[in-house]
KOLMIDO-197819 format. One record per residue (C-alpha): x, y, z; residue number from 1. Coordinates in Angstrom, 1 decimal. Example, Ala and Ser with C-alpha at 12.3 -4.5 7.8 and 13.67 -1.06 7.14 Angstrom:
<atoms>
<atom <12.3,-4.5,7.8>,1>
<atom <13.7,-1.1,7.1>,2>
</atoms>
This chain:
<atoms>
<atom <13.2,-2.5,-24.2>,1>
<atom <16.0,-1.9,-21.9>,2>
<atom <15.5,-0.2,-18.7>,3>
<atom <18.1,1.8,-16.9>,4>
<atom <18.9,3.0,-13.7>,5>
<atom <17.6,6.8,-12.4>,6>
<atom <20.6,8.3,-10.7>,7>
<atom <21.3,11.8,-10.4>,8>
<atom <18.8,13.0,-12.8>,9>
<atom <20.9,10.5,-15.5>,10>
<atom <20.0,7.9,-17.0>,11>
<atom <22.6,5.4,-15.9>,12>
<atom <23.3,1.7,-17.5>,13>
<atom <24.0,-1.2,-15.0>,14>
<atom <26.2,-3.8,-15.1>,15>
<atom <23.6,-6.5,-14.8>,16>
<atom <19.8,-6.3,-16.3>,17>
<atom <17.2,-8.9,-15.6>,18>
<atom <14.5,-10.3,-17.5>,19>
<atom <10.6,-9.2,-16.6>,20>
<atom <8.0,-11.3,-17.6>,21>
<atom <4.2,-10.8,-17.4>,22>
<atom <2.8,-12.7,-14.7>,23>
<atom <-0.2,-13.6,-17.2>,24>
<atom <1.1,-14.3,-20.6>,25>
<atom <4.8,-14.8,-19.7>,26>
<atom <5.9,-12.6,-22.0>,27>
<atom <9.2,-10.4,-21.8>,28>
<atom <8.6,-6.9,-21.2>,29>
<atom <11.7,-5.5,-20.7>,30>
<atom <15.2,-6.1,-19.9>,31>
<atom <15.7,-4.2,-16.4>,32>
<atom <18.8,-3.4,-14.7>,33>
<atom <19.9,-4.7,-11.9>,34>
<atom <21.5,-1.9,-9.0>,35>
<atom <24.8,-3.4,-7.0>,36>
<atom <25.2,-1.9,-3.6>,37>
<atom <27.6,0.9,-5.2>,38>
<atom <24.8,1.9,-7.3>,39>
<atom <22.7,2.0,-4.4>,40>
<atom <25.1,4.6,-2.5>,41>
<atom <25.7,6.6,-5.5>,42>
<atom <21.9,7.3,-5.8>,43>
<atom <21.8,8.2,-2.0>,44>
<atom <25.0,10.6,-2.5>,45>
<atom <22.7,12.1,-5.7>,46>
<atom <20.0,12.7,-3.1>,47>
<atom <21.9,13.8,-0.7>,48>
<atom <24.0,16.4,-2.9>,49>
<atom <20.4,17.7,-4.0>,50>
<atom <18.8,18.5,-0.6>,51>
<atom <19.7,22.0,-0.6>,52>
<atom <18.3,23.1,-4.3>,53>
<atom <15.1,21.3,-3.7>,54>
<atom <12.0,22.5,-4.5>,55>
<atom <9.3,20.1,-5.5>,56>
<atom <6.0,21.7,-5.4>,57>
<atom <5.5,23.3,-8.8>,58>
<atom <7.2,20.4,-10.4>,59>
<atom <4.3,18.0,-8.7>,60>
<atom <1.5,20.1,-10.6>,61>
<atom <3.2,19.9,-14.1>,62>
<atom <4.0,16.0,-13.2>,63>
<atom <0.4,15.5,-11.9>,64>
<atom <-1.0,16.7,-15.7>,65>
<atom <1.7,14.9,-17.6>,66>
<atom <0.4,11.4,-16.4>,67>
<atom <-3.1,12.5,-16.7>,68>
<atom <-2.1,12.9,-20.7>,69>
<atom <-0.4,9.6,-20.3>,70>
<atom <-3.3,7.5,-18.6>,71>
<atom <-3.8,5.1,-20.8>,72>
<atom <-0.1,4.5,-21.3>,73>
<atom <0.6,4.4,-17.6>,74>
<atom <-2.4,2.1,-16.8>,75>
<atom <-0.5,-0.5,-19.9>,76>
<atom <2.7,-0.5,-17.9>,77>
<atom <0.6,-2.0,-14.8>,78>
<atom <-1.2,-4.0,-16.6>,79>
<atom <1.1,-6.1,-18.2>,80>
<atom <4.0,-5.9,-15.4>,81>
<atom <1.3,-6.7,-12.4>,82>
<atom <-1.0,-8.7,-14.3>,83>
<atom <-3.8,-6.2,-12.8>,84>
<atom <-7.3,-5.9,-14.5>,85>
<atom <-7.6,-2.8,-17.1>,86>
<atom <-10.0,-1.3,-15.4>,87>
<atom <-8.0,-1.3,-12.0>,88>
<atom <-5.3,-0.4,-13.6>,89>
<atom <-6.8,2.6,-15.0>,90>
<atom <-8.4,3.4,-11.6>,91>
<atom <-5.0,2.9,-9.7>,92>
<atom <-3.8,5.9,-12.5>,93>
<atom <-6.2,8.2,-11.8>,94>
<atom <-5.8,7.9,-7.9>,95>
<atom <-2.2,8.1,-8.5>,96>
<atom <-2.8,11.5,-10.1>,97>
<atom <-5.2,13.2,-7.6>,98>
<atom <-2.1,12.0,-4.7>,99>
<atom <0.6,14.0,-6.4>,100>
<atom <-2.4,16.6,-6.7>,101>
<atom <-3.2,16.3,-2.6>,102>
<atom <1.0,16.6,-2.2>,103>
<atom <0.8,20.0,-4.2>,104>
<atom <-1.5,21.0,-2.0>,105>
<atom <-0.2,19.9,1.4>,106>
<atom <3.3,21.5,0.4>,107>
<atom <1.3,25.0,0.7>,108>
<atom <0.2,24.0,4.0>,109>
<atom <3.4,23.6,6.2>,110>
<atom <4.2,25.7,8.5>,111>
<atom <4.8,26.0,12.5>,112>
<atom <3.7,27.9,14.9>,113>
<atom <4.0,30.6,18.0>,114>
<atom <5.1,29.5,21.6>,115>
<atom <3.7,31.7,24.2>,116>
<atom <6.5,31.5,26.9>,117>
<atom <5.9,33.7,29.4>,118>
<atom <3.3,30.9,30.2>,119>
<atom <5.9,29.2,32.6>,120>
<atom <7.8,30.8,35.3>,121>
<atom <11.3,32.2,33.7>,122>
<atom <9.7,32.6,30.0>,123>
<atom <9.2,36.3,30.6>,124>
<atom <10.7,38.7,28.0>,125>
<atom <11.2,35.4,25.8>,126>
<atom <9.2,34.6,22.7>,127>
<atom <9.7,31.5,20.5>,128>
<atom <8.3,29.8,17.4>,129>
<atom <8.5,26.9,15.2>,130>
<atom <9.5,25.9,11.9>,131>
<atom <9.3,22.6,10.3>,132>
<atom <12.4,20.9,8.0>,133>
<atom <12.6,17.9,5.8>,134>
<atom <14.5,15.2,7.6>,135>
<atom <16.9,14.7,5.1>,136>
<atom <16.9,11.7,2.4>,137>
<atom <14.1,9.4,2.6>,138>
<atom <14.6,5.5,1.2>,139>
<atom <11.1,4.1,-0.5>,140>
<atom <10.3,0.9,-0.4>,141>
<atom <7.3,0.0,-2.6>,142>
<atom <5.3,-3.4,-3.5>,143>
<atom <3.9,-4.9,-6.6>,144>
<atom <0.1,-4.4,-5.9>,145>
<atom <-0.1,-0.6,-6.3>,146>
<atom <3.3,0.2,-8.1>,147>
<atom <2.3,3.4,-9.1>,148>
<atom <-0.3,4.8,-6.1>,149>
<atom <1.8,3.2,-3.5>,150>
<atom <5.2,5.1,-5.0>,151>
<atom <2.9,8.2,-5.1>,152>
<atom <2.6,8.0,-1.1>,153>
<atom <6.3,7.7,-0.7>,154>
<atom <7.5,10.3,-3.2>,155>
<atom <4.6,12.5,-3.2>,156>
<atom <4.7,13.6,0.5>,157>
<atom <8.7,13.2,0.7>,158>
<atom <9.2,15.7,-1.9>,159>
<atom <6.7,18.5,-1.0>,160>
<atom <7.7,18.2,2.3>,161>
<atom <11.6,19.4,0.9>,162>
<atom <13.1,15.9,1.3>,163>
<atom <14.9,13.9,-1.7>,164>
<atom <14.0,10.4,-2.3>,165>
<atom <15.6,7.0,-3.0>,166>
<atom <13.3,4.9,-4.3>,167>
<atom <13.4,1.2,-4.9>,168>
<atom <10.4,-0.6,-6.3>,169>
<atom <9.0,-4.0,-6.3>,170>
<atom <11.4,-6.3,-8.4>,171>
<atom <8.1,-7.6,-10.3>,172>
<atom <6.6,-3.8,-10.9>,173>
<atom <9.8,-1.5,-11.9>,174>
<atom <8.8,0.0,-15.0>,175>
<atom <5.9,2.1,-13.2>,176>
<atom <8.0,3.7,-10.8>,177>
<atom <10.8,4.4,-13.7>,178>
<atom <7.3,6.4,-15.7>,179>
<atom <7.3,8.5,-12.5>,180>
<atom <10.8,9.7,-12.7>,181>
<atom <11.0,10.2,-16.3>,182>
<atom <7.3,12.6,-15.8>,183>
<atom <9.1,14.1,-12.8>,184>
<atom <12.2,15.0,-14.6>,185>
<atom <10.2,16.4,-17.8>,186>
<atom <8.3,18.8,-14.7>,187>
<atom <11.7,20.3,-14.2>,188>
<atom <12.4,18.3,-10.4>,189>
<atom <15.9,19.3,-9.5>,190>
<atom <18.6,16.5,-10.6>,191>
<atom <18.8,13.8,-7.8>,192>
<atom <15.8,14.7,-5.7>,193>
<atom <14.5,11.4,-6.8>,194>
<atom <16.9,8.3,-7.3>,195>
<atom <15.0,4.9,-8.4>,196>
<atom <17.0,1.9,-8.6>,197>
<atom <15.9,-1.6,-9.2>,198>
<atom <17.1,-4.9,-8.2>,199>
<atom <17.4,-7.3,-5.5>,200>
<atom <15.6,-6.0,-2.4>,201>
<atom <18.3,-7.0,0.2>,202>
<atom <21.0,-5.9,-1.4>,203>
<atom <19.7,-2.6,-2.0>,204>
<atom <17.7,-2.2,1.1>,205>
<atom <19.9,-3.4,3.6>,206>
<atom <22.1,-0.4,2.3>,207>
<atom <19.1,2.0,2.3>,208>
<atom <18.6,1.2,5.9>,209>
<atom <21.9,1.3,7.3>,210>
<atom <23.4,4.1,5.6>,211>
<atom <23.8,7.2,8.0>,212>
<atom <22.9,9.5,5.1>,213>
<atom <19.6,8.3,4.7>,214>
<atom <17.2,9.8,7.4>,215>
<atom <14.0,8.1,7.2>,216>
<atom <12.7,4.5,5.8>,217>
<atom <9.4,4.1,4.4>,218>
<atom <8.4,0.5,3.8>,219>
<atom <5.3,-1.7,3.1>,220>
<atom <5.9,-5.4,2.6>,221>
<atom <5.7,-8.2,5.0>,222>
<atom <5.7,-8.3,8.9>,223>
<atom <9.2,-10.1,8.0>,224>
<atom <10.7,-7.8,6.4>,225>
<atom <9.4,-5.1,8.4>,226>
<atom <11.0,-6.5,11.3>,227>
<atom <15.0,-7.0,9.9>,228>
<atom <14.4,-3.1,8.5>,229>
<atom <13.2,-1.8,12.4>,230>
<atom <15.9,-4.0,13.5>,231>
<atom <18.8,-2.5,11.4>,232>
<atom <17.4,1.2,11.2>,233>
<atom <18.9,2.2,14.5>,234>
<atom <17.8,5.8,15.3>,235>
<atom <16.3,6.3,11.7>,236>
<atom <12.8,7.4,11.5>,237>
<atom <10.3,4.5,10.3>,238>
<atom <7.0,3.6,8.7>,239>
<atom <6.2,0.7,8.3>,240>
<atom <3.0,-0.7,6.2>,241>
<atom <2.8,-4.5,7.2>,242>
<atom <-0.7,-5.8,5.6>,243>
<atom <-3.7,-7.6,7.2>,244>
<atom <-6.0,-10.2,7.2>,245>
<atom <-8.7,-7.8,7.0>,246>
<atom <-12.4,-8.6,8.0>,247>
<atom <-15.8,-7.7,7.6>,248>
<atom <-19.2,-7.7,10.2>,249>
<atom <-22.6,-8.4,8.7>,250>
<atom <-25.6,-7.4,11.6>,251>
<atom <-28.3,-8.7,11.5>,252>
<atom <-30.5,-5.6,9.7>,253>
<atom <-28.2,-5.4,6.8>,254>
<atom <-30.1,-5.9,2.9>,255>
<atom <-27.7,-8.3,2.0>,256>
<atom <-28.3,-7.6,-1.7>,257>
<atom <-27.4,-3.8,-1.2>,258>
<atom <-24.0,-4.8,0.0>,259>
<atom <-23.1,-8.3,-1.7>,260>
<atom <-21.2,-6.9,-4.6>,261>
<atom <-19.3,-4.2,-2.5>,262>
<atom <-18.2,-7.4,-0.5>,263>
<atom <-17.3,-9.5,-3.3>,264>
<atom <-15.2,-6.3,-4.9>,265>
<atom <-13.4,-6.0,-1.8>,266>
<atom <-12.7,-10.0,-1.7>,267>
<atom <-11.6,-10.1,-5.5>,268>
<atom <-10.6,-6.7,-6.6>,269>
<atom <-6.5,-7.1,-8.1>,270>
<atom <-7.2,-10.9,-7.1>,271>
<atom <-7.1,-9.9,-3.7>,272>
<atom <-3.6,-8.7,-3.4>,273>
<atom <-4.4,-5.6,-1.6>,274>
<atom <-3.1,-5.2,2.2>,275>
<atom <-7.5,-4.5,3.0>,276>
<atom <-9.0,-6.8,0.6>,277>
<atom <-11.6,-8.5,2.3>,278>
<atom <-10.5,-12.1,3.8>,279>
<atom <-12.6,-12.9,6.7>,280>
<atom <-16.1,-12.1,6.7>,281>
<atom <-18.8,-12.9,10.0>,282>
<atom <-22.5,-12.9,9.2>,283>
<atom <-24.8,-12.9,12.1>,284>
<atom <-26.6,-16.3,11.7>,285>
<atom <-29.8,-15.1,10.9>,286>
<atom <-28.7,-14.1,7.7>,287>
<atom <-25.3,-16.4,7.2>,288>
<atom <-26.9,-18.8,4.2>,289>
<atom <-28.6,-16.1,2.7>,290>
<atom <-25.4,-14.4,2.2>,291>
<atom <-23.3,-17.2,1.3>,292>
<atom <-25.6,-17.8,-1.6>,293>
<atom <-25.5,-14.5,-2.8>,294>
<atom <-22.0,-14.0,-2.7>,295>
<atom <-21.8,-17.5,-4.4>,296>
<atom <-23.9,-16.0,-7.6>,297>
<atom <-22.2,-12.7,-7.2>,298>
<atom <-18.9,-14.6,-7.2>,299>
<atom <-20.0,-16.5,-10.2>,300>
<atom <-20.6,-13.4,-12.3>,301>
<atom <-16.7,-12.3,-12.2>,302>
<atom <-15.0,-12.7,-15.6>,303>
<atom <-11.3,-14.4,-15.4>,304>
<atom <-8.9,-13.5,-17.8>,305>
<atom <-6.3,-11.5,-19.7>,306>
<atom <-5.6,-8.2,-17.9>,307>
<atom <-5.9,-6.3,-20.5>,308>
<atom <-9.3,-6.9,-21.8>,309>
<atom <-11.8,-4.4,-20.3>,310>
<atom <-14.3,-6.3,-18.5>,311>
<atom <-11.6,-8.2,-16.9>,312>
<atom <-12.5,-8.9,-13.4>,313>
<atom <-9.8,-11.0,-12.1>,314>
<atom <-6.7,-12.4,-13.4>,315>
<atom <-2.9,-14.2,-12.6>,316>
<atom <-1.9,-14.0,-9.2>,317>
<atom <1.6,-12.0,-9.3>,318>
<atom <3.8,-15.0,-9.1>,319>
<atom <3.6,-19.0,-9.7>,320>
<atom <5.6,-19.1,-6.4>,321>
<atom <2.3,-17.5,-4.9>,322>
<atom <-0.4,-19.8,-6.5>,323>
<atom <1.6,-22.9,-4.9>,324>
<atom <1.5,-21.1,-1.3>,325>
<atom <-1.7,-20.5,-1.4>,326>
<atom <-2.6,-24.2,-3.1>,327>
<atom <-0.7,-25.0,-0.1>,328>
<atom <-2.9,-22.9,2.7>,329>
<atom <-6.0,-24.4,0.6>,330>
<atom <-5.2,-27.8,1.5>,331>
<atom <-4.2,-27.3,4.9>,332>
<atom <-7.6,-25.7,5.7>,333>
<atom <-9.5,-28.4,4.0>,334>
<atom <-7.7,-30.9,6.0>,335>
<atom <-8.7,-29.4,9.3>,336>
<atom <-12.1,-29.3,8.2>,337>
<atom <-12.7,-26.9,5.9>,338>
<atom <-15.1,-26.5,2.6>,339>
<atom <-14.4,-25.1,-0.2>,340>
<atom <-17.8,-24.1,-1.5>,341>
<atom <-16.4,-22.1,-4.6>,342>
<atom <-13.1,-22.1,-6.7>,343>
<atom <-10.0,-23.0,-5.5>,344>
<atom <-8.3,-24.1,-8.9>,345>
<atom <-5.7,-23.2,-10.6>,346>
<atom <-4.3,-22.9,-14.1>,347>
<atom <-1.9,-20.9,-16.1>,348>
<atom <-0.5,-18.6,-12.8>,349>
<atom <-5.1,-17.5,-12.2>,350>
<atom <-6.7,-19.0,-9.1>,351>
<atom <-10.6,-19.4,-9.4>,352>
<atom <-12.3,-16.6,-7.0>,353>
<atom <-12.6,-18.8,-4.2>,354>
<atom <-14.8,-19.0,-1.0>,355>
<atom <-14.4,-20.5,2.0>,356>
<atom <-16.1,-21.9,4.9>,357>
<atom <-16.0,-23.7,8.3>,358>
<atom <-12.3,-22.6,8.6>,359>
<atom <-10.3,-23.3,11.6>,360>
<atom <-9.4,-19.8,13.0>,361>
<atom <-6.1,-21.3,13.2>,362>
<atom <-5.2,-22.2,9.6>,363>
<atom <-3.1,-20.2,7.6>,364>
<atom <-5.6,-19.2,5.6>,365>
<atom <-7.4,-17.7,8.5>,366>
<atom <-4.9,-16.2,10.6>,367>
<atom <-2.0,-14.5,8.1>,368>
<atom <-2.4,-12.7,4.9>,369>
<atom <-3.5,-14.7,2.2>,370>
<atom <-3.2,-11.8,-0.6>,371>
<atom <-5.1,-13.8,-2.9>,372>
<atom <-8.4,-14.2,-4.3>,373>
<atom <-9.6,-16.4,-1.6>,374>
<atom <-12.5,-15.2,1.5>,375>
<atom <-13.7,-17.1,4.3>,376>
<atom <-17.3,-16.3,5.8>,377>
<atom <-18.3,-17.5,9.3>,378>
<atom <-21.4,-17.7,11.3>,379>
<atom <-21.7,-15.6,14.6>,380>
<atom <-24.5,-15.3,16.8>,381>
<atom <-23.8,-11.7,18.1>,382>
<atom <-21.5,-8.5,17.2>,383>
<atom <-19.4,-9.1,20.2>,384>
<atom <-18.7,-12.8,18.9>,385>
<atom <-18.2,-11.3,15.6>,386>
<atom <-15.5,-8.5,17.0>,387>
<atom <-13.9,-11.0,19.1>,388>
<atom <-13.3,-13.0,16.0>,389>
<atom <-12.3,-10.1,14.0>,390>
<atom <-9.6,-9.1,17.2>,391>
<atom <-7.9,-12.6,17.0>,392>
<atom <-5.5,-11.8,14.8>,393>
<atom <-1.8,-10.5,15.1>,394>
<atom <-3.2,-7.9,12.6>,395>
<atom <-5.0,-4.6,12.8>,396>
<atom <-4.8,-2.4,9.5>,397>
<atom <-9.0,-1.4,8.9>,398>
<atom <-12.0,-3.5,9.6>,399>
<atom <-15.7,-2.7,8.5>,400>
<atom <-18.9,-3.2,9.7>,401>
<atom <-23.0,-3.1,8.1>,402>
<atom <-25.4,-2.1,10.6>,403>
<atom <-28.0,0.1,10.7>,404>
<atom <-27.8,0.4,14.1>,405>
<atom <-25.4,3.6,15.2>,406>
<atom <-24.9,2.2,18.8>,407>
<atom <-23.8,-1.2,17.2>,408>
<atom <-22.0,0.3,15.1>,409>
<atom <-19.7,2.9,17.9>,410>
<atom <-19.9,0.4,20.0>,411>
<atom <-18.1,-2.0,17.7>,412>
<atom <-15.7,0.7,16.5>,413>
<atom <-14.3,1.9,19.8>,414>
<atom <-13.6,-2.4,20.5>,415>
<atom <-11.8,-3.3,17.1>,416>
<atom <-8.5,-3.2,17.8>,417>
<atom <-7.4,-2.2,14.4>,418>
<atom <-5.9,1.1,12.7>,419>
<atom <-9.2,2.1,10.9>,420>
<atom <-13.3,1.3,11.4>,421>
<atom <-15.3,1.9,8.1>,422>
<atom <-19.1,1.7,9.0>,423>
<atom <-21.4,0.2,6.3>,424>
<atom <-18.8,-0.1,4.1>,425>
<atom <-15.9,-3.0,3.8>,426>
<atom <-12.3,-2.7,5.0>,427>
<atom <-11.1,-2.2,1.4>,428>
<atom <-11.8,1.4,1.6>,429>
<atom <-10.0,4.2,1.6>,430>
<atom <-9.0,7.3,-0.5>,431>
<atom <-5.8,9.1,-0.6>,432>
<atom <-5.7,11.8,1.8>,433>
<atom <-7.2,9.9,5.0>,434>
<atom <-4.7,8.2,7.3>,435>
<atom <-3.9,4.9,6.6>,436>
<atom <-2.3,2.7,9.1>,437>
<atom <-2.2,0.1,11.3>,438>
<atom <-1.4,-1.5,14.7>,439>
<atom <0.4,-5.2,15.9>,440>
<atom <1.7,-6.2,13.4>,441>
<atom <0.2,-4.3,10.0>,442>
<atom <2.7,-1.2,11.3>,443>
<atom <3.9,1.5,12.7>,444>
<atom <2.9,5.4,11.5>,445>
<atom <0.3,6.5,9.2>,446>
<atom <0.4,7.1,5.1>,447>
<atom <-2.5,9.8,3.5>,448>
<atom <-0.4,12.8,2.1>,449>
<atom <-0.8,15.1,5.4>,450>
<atom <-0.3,12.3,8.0>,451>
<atom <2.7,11.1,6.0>,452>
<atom <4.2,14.3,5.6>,453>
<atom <3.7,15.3,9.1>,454>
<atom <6.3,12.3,9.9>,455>
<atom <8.4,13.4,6.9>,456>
<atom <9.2,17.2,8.8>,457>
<atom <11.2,17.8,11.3>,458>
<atom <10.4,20.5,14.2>,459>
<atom <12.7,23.4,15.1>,460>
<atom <12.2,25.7,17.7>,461>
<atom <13.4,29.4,17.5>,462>
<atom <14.1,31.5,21.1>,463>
<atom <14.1,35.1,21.2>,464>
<atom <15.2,36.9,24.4>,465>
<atom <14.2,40.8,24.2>,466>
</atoms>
């Protein structure tokens, strides 16, 4: 197979195509093209030569049932191209279904409002109102780990809210974003209102975020990267989606056997490359070994394996690159005193579910993003020593907390310094039309349909002088 570019509502042949393998069985999947920075420009003048005929909303219904139909199809693509469970995959479908569906929705919904002026000295006889606009061309920038959901909260909200999109996808994960354009054409979306171009990320995003046609940059990657595209964006608008080291807080009162499997999915789910998967977990020390040793079993229970089988629990991490960082961050814990009480092999591109504890808060396992399968659980003897720990970090995307106590539990929300507090429930939460965002380093701006498209408009205001 041989995937081209999506330019203009054309099909478009590169000069150069690269070869995709599958993270698991190393298998080809497809030969896909490779965009030069001319290719990148061209799709930006195709979105900006479509701005005026756009109209996305009744395309996003038709699109929405299209990929329902092609669910199983859709969930193959990330399977095999992101090495992520079936059954994931499948879920990662059906949210990316019920987003287009919220985007639908939330195009209905804009709309400004009246300005009473005569409520300030020299605003009599004067009435004014508002009306909101699409900024213009928006540039997409979307990871491997949810190639299809996380495209959905770039393109969904940009194109109800009237904007035309240039989308570039995760070198590793192409082919699901390509699906989305080739559904969105077949809905009748006006040629060029969505551009997606593959290839090397700094060539093409260096030209997404410096070219004055492009109005607005949506990102989500690394704090690195994140920082050049702020850096080179000048006046653009941007939202950035940086990650986490996200953590957890076990009180005292919690059943520990009501809420051991929801922490270990939140650990292990997509072997833990998700921006809220659950790294650090503190357990009030009352209860610390008892929940080690559950999670242990619990742990034990996950089935390791080929993505594609159904009762896949966990499987390759997305590169080989990846399993040798994070081989890496393994040793250099264990040196500084660390034990690794489960996992922590490797073989064929799959590291073991593996747990972690007596970690320096300072080892790299600890203190940056491990997006692996890999959790760390620490004894606390209070809340307060437990938010503390959670608050050392140069992250704050969502943190969660078990308690049955509801003045714990505010109390602990209104300290953690982080973009989101789920209570009795892990950080790995979320559904698609909350806000979603974070502070220090995991971003700037919210995703959610609403809160994205809210960032996607621009406001006008309209003065009438009887």
């Amino acid at each position: 197979m041989q995937q081209h570019l999506f330019i203009g509502g054309e099909w478009k042949a590169a000069s150069s195509y690269t070869t995709l393998k599958s993270p698991y069985s190393g298998e080809i999947i497809a030969e896909v093209a490779e965009a030069t920075s001319e290719d990148a420009k061209a799709a930006i003048q195709a979105a900006s030569d479509a701005r005026s005929e756009m109209r996305a909303m009744p395309a996003f219904s038709k699109m929405a049932d299209l990929l329902e139909e092609r669910r199983e199809d859709a969930a193959r693509i990330i399977a095999r191209e992101a090495s992520k469970p079936w059954k994931a995959a499948l879920a990662e479908v059906d949210r990316t279904v019920q987003t287009y569906k919220f985007a639908a929705e939330e195009a209905k919904r804009i709309h400004g409002e009246t300005i009473p002026l005569d409520a300030a000295p020299g605003g009599e006889g004067r009435m004014a109102y508002t009306l909101k606009e699409p900024v213009g061309v928006v540039g997409a920038i979307t990871p491997f780990n949810f190639p299809m959901n996380l495209v959905a909260h770039k393109v969904g909200p940009a194109l109800a809210a009237g904007n035309t999109v240039v989308l570039k996808p995760a070198e590793q994960t192409p082919l699901s974003a390509y699906l989305i354009a080739e559904l969105l054409e077949q809905a009748g979306l006006p040629a060029g209102a969505l551009n997606v171009i593959s290839g090397d990320g700094k060539t093409i995003g260096d030209v997404l975020v410096t070219d004055p046609r492009v109005s607005y940059i949506t990102f989500t990657g690394s704090p690195a990267v994140g920082t050049e595209i702020r850096s080179k964006a000048g006046l653009k608008r941007v939202t950035l989606e940086l990650g986490s080291n996200a953590a957890v807080i076990i009180d005292r009162d919690t059943d520990v056997d009501a809420v051991i499997d929801r922490c270990v999915s939140g650990a292990f789910a997509n072997q833990g490359q998700v921006c809220i998967s659950v790294q650090r977990i503190y357990v009030v020390d009352e209860l610390y070994d008892t929940f080690v040793s559950r999670f242990i079993e619990a742990t034990q229970r996950l089935k390791i394996g080929d993505p594609l089988e159904p009762d896949t629990d966990v499987s390759a991490l997305i590169s080989a690159k990846d399993v040798e960082r994070v081989r890496e961050w393994l040793e250099e814990a264990v040196q500084a005193g660390a034990r690794i009480a489960l996992g922590g092999q490797a073989k064929e591109g799959i590291l073991e579910p593996t747990v972690l504890l007596n970690v320096d808060p300072s080892s790299k396992v600890s203190c940056r993003e491990v997006f692996a399968p890999l959790v760390l659980i620490h004894s606390v003897g209070s809340i307060d020593e437990a938010v503390n720990h959670v608050n050392d970090s140069i992250y704050g995307l969502q943190a969660g907390i078990y308690t049955r106590n509801i003045t714990t539990a505010l109390d602990a929300a209104d300290k953690l310094e982080v973009g989101g507090v789920v209570i009795n429930d892990i950080p790995s939460f979320r559904v698609d039309h909350m806000p979603y965002g974070g502070v220090k380093q995991s971003g700037t701006g919210r995703e959610g349909v609403k809160y994205a498209m809210e960032e996607m408009l621009e406001t006008k205001l309209i003065v009438i002088k009887r």
